[in-house]
N, C-alpha and C positions, 0 to 999 in steps of 0.2 A: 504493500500500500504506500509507503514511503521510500521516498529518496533517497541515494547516501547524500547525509549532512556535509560529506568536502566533497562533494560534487563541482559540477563548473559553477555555479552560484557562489563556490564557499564566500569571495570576497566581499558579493554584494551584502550577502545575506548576514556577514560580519561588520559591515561598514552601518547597515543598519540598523542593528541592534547598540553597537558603539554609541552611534547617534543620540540613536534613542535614551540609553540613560543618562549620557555626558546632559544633555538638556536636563533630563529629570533630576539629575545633581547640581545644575546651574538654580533649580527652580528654590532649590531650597538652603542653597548656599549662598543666597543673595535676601533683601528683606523682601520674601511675597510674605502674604498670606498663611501660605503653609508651613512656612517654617516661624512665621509669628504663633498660628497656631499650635505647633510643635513646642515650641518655650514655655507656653503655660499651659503646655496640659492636655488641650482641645486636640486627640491626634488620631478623632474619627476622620475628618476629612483626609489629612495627609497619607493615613493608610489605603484609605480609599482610593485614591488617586495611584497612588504607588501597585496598591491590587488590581486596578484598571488596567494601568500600565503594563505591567507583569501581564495581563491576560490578551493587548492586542499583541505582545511580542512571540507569545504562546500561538494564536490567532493565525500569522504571518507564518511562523516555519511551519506550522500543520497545512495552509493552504501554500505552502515554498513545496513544499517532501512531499506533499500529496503525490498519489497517481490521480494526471487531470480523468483519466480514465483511455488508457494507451490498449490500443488493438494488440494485443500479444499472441495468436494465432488465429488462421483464419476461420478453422472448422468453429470452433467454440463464438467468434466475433458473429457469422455467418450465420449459424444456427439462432442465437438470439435476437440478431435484427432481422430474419425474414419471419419473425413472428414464431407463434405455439404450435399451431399444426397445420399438415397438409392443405385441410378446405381453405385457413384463412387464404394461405397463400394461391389458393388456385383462382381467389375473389379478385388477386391482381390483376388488372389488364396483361396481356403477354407482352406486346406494343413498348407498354413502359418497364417492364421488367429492367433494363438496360440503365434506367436510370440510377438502381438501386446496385446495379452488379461491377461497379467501379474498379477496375484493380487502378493498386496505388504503382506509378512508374518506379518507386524509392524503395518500397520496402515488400511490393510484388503482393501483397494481399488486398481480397476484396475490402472493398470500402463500406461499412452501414451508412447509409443516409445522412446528413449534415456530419459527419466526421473530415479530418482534411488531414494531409499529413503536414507536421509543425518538421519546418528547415532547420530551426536551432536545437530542436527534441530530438530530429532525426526520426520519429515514430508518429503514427497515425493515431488523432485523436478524436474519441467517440464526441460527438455534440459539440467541434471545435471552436471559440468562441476569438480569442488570440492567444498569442503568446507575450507575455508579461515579464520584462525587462525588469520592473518593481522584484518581484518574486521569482525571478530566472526559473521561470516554470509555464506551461501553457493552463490554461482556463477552459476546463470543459468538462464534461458530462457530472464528474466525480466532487471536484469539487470549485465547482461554481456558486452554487451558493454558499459556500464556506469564502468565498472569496470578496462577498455582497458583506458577509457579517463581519470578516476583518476589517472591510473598507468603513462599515458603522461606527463601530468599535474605535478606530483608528481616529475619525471623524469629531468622535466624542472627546477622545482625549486629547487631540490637539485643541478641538475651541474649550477647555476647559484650559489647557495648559498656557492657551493665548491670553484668558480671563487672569492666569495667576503671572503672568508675566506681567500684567496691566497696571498689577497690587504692588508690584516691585518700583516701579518707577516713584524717585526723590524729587524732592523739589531742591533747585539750586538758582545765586544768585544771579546768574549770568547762561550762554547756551554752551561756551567750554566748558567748564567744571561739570554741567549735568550732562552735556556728554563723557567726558570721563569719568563718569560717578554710574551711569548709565547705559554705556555703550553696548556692553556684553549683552544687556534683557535689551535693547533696540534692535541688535544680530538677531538675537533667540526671536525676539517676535517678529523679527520678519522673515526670518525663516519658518516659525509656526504661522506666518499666517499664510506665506505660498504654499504651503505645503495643503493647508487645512483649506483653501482655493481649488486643489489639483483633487484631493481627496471628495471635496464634494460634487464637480462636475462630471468624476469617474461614477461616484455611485449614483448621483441623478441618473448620467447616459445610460447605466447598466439596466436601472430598474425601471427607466423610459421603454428599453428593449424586451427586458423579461416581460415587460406587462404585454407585450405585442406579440413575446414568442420568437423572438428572432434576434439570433446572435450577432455579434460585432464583425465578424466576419461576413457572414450571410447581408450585414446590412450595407456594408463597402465593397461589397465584390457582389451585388446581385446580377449583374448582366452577364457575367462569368460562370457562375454555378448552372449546372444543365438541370437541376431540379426546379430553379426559378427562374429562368432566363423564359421557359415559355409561360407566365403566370402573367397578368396583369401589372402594373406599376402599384394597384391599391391591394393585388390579393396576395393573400396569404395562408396557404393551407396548414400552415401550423397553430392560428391563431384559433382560441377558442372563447377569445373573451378576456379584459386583462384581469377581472376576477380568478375566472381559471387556470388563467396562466397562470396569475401569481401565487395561491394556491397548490397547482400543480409545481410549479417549481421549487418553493417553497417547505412543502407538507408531504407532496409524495417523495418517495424513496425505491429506487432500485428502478434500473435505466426502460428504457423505450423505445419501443420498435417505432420507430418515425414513418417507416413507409407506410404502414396504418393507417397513422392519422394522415398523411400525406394522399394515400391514396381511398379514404372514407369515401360513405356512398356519396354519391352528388359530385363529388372530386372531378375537376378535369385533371387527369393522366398526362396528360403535355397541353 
């Protein structure tokens, strides 16, 4: 299910963790909040915050090591995306059969339905969404949603981190002296606030997408994928509602035969 941890990521995935607490030990090595709180006593918030933190870093190498959910043979891949048994599959059109029966040029195995193979993975992945530079990992089937709750998670504790950066700032008599009195929590927060900017435009786009049913991939390469290149500009045969979607992506568990729902009654087939 997991990664080796000194995989090709190791650096990144060390640089951000680094980060991460050199900030959370600026936070409290300077006068915020937290470390006012911490001097007399008050050290529900500060653990709090600290257990927060601990938990998106936790959050981050579980969706880093994940398996995004990688085709690792074909018979077992094959069997579960052409569905349960014999009739469903005989309900396919024969016509479109071809859409679904992909081999990959890279690593020679057929392909399930929205899977793609990742250039930096080197390996085919179920429900490929991208590959993620942040987590030097791809984002698909396995754990995408795990990847929605780190970006929350993540989200939360940098604009809380931005609020105690805020608390740290002195007053001085002049704008030299408060900037050198200053300067570190003026780095720190502008660095917490680009970041807490990047963080929330990701998860808007994400759960703009999830709610429609269609990956990041599928949504930038649609005239290129042969399963939607013949569909309308507005259709979507994945879409079930973003209720359902969200829902469904959310609350079910254990993957999906796509061509199903791809190919349901009423469905045009190309």
């Amino acid at each position: 299910m997991f990664k080796n941890v000194f995989g090709s990521g190791f650096l990144v995935r060390t640089a951000h963790v680094v980060l991460t607490w050199i900030i959370t030990l600026i936070l409290f090595l300077y006068d915020t909040e937290l470390r006012k709180q911490e001097e007399t006593g008050q050290v529900l918030q500060p653990v709090l915050f600290v257990l927060l933190v601990l938990v998106s870093v936790l959050l981050y190498f579980a969706v880093s090591l994940m398996d995004p959910g990688f085709i690792l043979s074909e018979d077992s891949d094959l069997q579960f995306t052409l569905g349960v048994t014999e009739e469903q599959q005989d309900m396919i059109p024969a016509s479109a059969k071809s859409l679904r029966r992909r081999r990959c040029a890279h690593c020679l195995l057929q392909q399930p339905m929205r899977s793609k193979h990742c250039q930096a993975c080197q390996r085919c992945v179920r429900r490929y969404d991208h590959h993620c530079p942040w987590i030097e990992n791809c984002v698909g089937e396995r754990n995408h949603r795990w990847f929605l709750v780190y970006l929350a998670v993540q989200l939360l504790v940098l604009l809380w981190a931005l609020h105690v950066t805020w608390t740290g700032f002195g007053p001085a008599p002049s704008w030299r002296p408060w900037l050198r009195s200053n300067g570190v929590l003026l780095a720190v927060g502008a660095l917490l606030a680009l970041l807490a900017l990047v963080v929330l435009l990701l998860l808007g786009s994400h759960l703009y997408l999830v709610s429609i049913n269609v990956t990041t991939w599928e949504f930038m390469s649609r005239p290129r994928i042969s399963y939607l290149r013949h569909c309308g500009a507005d259709d979507n045969p994945f879409d079930r509602g973003a209720a359902r979607n969200l829902w469904g992506f959310f609350c079910q568990w254990g993957g999906v035969a796509w061509e199903q729902a791809y190919f349901r009654e009423g469905s045009d087939p190309v």
